[in-house]
CHARMM internal coordinates of N, CA and C (Angstrom, degrees):
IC EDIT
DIST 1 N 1 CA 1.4513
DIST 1 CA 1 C 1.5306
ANGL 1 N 1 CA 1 C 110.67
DIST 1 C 2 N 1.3520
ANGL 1 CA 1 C 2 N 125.37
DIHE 1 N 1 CA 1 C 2 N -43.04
DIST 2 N 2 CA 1.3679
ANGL 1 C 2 N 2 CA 140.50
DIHE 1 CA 1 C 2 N 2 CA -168.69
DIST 2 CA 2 C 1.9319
ANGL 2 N 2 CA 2 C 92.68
DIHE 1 C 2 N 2 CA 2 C -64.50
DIST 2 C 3 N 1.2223
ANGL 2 CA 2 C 3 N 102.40
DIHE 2 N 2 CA 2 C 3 N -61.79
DIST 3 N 3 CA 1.4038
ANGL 2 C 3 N 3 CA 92.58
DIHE 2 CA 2 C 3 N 3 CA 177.14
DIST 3 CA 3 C 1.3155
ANGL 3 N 3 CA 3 C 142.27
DIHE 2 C 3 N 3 CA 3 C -47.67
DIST 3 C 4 N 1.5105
ANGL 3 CA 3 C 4 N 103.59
DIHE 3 N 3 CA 3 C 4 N -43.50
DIST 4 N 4 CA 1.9112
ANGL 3 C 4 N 4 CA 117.84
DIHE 3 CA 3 C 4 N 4 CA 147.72
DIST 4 CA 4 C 1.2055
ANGL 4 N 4 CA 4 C 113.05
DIHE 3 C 4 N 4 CA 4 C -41.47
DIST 4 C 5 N 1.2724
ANGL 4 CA 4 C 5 N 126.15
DIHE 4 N 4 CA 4 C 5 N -54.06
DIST 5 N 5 CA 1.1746
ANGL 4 C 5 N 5 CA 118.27
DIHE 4 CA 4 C 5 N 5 CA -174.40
DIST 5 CA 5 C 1.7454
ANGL 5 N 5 CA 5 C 124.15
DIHE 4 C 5 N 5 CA 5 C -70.08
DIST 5 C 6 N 1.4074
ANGL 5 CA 5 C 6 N 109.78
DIHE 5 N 5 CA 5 C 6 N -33.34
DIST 6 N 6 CA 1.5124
ANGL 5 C 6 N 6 CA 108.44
DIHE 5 CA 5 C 6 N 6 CA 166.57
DIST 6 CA 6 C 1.0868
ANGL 6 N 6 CA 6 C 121.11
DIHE 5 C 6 N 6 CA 6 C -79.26
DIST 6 C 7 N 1.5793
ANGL 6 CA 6 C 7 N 125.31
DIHE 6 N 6 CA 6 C 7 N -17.29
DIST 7 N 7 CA 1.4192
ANGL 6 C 7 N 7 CA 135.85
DIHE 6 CA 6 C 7 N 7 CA 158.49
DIST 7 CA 7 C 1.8986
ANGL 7 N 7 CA 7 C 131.07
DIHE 6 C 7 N 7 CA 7 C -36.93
DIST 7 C 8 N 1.8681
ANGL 7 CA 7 C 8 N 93.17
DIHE 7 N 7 CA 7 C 8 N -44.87
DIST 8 N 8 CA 1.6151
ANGL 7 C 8 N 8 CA 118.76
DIHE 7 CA 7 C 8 N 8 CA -169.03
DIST 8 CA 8 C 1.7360
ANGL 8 N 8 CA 8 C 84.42
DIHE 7 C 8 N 8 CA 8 C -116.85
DIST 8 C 9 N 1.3635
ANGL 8 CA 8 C 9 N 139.39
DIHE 8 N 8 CA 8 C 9 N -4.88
DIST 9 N 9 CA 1.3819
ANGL 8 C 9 N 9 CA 96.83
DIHE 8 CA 8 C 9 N 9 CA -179.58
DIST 9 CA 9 C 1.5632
ANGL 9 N 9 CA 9 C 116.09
DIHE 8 C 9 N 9 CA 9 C -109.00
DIST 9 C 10 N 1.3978
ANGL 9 CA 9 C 10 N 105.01
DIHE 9 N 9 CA 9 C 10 N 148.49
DIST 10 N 10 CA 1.9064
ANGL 9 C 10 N 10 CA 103.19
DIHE 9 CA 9 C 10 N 10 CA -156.89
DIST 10 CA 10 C 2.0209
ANGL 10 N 10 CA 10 C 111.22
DIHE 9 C 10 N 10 CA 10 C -71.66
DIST 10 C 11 N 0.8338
ANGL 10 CA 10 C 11 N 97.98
DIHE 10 N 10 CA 10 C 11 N 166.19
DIST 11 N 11 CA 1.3714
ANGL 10 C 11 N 11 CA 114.31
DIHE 10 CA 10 C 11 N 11 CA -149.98
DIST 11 CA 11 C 1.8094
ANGL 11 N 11 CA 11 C 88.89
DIHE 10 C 11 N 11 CA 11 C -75.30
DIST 11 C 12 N 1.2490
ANGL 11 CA 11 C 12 N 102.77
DIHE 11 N 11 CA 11 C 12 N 132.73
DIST 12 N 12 CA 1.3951
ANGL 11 C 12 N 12 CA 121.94
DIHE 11 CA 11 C 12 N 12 CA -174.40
DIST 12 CA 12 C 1.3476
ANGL 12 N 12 CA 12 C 115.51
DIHE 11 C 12 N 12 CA 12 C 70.88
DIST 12 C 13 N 1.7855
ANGL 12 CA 12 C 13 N 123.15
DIHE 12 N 12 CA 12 C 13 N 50.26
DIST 13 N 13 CA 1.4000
ANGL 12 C 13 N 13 CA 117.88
DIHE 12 CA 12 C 13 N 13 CA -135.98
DIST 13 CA 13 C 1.8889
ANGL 13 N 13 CA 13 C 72.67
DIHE 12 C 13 N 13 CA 13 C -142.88
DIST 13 C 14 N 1.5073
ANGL 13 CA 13 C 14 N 125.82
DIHE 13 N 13 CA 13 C 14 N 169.19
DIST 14 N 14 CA 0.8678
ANGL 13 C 14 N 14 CA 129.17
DIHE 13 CA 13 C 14 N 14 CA -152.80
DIST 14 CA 14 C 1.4545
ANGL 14 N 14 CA 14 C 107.76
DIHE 13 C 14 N 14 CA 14 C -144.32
DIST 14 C 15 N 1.4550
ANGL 14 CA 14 C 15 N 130.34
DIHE 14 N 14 CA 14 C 15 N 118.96
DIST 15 N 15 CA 1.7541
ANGL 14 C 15 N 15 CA 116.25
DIHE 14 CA 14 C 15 N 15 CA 168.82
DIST 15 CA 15 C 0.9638
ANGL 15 N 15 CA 15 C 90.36
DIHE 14 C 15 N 15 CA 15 C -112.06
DIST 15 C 16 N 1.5222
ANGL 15 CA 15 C 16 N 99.72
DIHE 15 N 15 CA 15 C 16 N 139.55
DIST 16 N 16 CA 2.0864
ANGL 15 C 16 N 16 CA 133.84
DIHE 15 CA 15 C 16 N 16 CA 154.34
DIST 16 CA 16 C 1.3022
ANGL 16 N 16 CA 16 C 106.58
DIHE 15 C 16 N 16 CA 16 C -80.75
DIST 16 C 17 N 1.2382
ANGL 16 CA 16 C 17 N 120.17
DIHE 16 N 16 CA 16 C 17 N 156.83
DIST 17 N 17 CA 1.5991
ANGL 16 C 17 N 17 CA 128.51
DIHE 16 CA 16 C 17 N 17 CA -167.22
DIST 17 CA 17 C 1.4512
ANGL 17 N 17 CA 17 C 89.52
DIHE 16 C 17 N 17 CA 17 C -146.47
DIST 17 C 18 N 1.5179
ANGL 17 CA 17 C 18 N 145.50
DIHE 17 N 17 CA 17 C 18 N 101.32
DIST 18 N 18 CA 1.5469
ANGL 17 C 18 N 18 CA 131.60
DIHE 17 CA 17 C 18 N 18 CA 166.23
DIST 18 CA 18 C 1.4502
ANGL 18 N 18 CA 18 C 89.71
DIHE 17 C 18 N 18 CA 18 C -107.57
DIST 18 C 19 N 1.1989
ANGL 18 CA 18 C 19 N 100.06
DIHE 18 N 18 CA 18 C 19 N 129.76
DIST 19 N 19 CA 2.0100
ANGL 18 C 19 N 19 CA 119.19
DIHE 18 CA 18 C 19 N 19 CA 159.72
DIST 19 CA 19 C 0.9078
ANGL 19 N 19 CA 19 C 128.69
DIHE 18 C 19 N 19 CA 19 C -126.89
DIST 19 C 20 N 1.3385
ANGL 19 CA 19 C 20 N 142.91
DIHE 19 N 19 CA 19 C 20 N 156.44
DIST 20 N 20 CA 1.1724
ANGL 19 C 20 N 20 CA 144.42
DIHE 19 CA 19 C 20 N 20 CA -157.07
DIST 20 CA 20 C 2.1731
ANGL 20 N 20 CA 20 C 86.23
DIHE 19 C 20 N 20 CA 20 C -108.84
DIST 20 C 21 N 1.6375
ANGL 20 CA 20 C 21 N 103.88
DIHE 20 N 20 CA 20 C 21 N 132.70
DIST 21 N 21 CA 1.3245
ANGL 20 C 21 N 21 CA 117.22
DIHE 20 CA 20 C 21 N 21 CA -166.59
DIST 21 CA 21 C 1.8478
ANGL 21 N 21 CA 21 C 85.14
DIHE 20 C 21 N 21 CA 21 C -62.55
DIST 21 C 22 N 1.6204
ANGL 21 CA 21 C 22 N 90.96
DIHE 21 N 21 CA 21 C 22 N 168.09
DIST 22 N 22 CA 1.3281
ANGL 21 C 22 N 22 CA 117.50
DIHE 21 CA 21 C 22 N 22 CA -167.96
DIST 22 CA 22 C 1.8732
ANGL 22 N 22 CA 22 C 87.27
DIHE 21 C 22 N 22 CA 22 C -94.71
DIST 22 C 23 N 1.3705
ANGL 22 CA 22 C 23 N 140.27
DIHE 22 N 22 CA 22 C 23 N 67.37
DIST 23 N 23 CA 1.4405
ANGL 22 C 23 N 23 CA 148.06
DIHE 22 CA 22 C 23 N 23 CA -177.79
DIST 23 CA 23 C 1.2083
ANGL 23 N 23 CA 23 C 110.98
DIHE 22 C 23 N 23 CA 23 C -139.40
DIST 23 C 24 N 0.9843
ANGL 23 CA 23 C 24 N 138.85
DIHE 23 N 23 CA 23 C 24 N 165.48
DIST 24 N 24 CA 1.6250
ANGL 23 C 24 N 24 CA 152.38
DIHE 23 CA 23 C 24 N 24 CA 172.32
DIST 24 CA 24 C 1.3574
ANGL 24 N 24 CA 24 C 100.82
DIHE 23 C 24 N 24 CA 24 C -82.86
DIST 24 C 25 N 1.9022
ANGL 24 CA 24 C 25 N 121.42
DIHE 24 N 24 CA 24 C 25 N 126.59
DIST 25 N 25 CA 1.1896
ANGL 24 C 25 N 25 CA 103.14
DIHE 24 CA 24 C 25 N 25 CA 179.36
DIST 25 CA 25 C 1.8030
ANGL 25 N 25 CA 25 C 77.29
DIHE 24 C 25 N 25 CA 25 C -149.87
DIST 25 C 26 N 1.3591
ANGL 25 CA 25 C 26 N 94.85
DIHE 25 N 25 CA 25 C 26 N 171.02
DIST 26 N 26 CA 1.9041
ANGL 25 C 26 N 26 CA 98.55
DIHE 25 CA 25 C 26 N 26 CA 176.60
DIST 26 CA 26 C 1.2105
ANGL 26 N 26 CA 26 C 128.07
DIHE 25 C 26 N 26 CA 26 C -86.53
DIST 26 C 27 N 1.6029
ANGL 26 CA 26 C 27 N 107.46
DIHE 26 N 26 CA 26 C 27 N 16.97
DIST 27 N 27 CA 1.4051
ANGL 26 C 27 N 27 CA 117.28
DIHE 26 CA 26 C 27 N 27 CA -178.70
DIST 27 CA 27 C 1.7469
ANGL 27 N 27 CA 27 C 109.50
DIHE 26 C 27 N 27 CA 27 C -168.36
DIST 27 C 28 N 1.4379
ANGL 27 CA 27 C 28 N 122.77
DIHE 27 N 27 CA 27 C 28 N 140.61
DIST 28 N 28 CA 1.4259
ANGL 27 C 28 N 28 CA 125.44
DIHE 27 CA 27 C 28 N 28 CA 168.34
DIST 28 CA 28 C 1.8212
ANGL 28 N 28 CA 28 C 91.41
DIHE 27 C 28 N 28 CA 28 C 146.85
DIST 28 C 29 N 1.5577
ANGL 28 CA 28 C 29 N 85.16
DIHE 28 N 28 CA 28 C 29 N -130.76
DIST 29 N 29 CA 1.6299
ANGL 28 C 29 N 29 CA 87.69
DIHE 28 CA 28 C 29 N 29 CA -174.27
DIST 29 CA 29 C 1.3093
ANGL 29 N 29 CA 29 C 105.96
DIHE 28 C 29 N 29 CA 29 C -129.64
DIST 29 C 30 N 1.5733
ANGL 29 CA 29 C 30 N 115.26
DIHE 29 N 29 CA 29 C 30 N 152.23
DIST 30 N 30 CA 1.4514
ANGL 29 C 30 N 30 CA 117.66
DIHE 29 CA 29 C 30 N 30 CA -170.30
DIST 30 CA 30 C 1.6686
ANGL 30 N 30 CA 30 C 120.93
DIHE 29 C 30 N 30 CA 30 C -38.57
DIST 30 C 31 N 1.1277
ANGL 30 CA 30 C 31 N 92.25
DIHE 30 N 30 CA 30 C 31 N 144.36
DIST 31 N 31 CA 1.7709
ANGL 30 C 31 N 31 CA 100.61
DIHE 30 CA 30 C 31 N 31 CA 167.85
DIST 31 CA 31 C 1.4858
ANGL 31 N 31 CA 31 C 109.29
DIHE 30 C 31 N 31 CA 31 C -34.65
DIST 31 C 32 N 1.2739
ANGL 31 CA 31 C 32 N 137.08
DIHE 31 N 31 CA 31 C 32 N -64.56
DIST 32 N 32 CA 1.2874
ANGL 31 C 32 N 32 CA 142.28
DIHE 31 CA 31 C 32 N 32 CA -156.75
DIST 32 CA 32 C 1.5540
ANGL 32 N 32 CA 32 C 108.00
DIHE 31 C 32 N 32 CA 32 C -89.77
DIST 32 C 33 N 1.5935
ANGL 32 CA 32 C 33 N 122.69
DIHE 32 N 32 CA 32 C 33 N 12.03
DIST 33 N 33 CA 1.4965
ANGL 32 C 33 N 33 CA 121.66
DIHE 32 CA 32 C 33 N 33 CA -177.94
DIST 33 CA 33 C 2.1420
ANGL 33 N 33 CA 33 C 91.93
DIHE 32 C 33 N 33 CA 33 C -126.27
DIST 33 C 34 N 1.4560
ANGL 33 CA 33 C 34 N 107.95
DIHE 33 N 33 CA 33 C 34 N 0.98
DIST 34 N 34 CA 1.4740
ANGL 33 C 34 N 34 CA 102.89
DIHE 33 CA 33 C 34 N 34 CA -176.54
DIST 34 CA 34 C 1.4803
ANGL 34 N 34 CA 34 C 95.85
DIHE 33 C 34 N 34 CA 34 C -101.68
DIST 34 C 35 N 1.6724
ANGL 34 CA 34 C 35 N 104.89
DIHE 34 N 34 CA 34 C 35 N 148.86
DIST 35 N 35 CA 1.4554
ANGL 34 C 35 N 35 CA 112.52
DIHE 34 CA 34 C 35 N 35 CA 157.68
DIST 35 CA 35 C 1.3770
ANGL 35 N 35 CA 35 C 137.68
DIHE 34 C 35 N 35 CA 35 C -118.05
DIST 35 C 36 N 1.0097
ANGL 35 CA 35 C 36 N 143.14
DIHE 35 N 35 CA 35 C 36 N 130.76
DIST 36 N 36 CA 1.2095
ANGL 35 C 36 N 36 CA 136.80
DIHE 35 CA 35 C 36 N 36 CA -165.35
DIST 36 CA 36 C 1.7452
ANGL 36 N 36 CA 36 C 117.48
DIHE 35 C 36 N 36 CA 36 C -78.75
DIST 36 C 37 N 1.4051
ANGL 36 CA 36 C 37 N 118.27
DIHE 36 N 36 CA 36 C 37 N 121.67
DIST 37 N 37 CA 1.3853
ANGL 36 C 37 N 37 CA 118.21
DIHE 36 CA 36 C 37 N 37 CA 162.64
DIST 37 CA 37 C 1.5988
ANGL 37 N 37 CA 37 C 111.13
DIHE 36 C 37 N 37 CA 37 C 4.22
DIST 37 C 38 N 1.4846
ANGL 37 CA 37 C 38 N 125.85
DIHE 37 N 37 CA 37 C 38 N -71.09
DIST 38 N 38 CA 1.7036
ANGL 37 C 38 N 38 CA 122.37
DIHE 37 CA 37 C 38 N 38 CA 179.17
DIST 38 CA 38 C 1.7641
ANGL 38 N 38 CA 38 C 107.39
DIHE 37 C 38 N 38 CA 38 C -47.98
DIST 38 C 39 N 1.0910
ANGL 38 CA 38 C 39 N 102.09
DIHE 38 N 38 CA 38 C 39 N -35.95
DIST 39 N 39 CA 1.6243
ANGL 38 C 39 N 39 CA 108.82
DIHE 38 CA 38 C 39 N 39 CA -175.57
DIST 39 CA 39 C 1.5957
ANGL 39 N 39 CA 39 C 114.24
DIHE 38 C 39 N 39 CA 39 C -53.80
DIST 39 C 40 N 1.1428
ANGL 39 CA 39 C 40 N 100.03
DIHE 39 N 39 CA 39 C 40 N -61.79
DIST 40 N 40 CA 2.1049
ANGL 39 C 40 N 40 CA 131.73
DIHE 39 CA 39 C 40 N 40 CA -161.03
DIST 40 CA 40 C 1.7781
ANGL 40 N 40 CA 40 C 79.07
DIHE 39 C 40 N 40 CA 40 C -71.92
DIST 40 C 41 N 1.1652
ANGL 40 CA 40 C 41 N 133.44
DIHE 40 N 40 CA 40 C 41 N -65.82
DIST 41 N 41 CA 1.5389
ANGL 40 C 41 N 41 CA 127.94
DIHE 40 CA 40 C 41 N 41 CA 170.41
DIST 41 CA 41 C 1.5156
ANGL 41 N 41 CA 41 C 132.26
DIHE 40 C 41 N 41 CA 41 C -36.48
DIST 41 C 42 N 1.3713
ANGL 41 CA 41 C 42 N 102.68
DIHE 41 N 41 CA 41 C 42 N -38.45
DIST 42 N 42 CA 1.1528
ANGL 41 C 42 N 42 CA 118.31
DIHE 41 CA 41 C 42 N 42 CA -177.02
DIST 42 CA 42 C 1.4621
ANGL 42 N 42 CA 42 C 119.52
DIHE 41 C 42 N 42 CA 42 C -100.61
DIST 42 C 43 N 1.1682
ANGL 42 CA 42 C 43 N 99.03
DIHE 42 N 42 CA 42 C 43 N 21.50
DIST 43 N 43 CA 1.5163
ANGL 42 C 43 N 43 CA 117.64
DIHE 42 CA 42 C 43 N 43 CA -178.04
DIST 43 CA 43 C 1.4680
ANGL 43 N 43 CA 43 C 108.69
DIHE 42 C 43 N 43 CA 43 C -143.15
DIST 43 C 44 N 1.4180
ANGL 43 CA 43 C 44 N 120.67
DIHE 43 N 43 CA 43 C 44 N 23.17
DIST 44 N 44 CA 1.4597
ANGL 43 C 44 N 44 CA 113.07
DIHE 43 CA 43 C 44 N 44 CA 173.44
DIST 44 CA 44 C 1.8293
ANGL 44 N 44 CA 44 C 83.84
DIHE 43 C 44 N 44 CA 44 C -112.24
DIST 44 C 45 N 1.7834
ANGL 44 CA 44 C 45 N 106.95
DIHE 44 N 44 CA 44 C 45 N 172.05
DIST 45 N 45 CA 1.3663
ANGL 44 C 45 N 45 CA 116.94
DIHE 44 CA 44 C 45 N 45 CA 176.61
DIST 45 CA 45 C 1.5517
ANGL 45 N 45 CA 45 C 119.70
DIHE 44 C 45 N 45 CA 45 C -96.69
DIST 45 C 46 N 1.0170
ANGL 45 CA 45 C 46 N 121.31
DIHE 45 N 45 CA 45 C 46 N 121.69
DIST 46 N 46 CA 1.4124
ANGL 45 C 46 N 46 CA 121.74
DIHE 45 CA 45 C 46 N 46 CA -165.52
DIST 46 CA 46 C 1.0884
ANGL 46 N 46 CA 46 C 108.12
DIHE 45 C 46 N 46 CA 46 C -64.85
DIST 46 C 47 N 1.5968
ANGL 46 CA 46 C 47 N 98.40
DIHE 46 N 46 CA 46 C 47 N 122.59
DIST 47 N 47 CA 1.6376
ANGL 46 C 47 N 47 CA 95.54
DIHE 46 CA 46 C 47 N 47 CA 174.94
DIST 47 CA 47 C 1.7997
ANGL 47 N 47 CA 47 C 97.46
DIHE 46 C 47 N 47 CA 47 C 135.90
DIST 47 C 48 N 1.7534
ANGL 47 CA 47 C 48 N 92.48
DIHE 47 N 47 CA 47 C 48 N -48.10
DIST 48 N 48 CA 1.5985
ANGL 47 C 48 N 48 CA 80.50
DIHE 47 CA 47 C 48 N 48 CA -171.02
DIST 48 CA 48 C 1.6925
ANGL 48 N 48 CA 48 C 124.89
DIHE 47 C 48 N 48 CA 48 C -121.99
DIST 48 C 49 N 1.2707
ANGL 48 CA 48 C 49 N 122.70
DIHE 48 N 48 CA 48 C 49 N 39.77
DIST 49 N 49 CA 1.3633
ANGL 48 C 49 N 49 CA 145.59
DIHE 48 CA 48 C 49 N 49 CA 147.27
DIST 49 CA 49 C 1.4422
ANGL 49 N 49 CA 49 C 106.51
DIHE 48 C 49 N 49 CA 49 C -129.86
DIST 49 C 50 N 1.2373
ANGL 49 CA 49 C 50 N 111.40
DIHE 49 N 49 CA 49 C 50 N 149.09
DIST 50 N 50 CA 1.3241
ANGL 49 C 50 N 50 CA 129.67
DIHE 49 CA 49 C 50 N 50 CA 158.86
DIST 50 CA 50 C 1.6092
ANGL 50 N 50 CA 50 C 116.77
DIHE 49 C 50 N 50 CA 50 C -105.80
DIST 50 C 51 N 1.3215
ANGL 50 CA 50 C 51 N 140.63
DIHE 50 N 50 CA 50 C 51 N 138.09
DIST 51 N 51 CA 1.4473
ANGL 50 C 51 N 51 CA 136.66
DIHE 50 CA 50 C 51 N 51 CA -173.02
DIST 51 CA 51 C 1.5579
ANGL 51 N 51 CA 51 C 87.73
DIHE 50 C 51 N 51 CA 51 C -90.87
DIST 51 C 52 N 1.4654
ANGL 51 CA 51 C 52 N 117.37
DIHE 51 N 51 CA 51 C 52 N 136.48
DIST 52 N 52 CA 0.9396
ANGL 51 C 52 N 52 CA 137.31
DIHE 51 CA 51 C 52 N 52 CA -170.72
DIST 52 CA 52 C 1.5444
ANGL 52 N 52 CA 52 C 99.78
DIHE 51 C 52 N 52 CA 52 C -123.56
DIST 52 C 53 N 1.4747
ANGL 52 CA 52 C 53 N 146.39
DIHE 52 N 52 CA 52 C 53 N -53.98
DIST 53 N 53 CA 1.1001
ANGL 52 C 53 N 53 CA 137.08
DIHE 52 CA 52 C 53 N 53 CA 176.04
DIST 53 CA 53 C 1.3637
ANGL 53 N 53 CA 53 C 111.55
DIHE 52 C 53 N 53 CA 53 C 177.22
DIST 53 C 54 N 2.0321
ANGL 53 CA 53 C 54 N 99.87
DIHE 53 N 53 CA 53 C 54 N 122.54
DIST 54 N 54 CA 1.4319
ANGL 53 C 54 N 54 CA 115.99
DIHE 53 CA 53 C 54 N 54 CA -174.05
DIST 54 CA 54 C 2.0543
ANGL 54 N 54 CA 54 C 106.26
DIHE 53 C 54 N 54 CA 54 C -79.18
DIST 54 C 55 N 1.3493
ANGL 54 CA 54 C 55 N 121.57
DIHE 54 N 54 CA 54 C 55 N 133.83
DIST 55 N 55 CA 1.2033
ANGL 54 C 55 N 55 CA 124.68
DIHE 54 CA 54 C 55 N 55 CA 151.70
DIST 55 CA 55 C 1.2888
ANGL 55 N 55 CA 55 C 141.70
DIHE 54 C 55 N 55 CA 55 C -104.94
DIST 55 C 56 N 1.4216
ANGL 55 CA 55 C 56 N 131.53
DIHE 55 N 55 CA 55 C 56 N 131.15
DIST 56 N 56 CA 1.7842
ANGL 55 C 56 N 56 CA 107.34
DIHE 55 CA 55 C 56 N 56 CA -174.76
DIST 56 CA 56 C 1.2351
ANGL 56 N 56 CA 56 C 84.88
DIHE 55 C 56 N 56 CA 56 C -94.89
DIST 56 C 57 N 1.6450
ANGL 56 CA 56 C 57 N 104.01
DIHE 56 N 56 CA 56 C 57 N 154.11
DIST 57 N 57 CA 1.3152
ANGL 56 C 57 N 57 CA 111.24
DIHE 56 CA 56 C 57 N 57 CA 177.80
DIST 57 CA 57 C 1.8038
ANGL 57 N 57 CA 57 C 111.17
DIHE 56 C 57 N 57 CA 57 C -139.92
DIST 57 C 58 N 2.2250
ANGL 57 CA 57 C 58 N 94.65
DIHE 57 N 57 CA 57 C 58 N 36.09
DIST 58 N 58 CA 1.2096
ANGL 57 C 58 N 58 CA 106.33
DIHE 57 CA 57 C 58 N 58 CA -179.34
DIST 58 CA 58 C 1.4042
ANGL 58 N 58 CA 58 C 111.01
DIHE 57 C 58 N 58 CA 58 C 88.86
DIST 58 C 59 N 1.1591
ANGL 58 CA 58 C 59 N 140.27
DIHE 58 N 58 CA 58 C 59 N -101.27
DIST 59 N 59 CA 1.5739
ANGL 58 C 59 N 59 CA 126.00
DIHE 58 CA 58 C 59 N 59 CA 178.27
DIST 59 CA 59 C 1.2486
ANGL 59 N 59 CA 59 C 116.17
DIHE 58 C 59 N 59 CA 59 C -121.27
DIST 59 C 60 N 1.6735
ANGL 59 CA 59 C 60 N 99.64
DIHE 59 N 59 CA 59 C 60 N 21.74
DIST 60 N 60 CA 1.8170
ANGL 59 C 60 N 60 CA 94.63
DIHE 59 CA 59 C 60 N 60 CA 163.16
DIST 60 CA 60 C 1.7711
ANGL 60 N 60 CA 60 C 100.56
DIHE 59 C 60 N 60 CA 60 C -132.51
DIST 60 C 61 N 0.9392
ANGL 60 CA 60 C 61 N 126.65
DIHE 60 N 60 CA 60 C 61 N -136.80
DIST 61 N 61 CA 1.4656
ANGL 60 C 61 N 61 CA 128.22
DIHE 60 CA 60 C 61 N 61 CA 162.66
DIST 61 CA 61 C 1.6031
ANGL 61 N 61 CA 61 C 104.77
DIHE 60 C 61 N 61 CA 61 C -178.42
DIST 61 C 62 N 1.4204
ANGL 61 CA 61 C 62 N 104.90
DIHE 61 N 61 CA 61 C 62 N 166.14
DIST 62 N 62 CA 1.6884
ANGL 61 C 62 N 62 CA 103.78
DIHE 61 CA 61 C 62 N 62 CA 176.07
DIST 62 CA 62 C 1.5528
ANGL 62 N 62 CA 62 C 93.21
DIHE 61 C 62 N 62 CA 62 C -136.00
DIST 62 C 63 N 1.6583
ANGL 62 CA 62 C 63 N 113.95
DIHE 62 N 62 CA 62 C 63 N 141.11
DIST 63 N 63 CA 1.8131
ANGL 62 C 63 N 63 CA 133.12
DIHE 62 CA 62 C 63 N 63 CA -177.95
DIST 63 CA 63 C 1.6375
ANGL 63 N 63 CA 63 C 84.18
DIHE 62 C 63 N 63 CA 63 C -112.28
DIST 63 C 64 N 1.6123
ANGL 63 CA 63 C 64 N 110.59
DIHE 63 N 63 CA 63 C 64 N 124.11
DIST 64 N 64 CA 1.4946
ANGL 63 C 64 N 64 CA 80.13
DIHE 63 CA 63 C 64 N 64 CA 170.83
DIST 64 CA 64 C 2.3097
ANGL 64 N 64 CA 64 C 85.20
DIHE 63 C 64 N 64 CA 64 C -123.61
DIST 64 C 65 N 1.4343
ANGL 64 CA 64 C 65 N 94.61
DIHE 64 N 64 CA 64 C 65 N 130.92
DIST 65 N 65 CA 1.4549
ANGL 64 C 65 N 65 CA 110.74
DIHE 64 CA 64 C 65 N 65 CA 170.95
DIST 65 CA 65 C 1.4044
ANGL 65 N 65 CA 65 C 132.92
DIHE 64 C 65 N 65 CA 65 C -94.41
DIST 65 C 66 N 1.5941
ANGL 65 CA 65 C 66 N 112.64
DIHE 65 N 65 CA 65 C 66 N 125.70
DIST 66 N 66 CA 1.5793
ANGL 65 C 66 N 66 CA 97.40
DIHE 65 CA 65 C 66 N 66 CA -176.34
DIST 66 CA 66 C 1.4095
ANGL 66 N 66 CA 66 C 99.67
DIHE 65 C 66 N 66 CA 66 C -91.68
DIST 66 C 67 N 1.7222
ANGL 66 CA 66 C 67 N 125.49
DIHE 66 N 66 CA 66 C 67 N 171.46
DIST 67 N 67 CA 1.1307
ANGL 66 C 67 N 67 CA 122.91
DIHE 66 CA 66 C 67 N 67 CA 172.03
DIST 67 CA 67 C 1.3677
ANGL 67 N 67 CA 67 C 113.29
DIHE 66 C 67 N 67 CA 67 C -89.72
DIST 67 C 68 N 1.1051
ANGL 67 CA 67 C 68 N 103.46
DIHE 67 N 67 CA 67 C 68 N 147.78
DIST 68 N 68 CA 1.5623
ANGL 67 C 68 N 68 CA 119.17
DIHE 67 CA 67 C 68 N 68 CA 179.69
DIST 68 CA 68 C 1.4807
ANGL 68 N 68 CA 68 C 123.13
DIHE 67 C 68 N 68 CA 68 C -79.24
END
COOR INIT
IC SEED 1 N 1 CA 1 C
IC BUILD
């Protein structure tokens, strides 16, 4: 998917990633459908995002990546 997306997105162009943290909380989506920050990282292709800046935003967070 990550690759589609750096494929179609225009040059000097930016993806946000917000997820709900990999924690037990009383609402979002199951434990086993959340990913954690190492995850969403470790699943882009090297080479073509750069991490530009992680936020917590309490029990979710946003990575936002420019393309490379």
């Amino acid at each position: 998917m990550f690759r589609e997306i750096h494929r179609v997105l225009k040059q000097g162009g930016f993806l946000a990633v917000i997820e709900c943290k990999k924690e037990e909380t009383p609402f979002g989506p199951p434990m086993e459908l959340r990913r954690s920050a190492q995850d969403i990282e470790g699943a882009m292709t090297p080479g073509d995002f750069l991490k530009i800046r992680y936020v917590d935003l309490g029990v979710t967070y946003l990575i936002l990546f420019a393309a490379a």
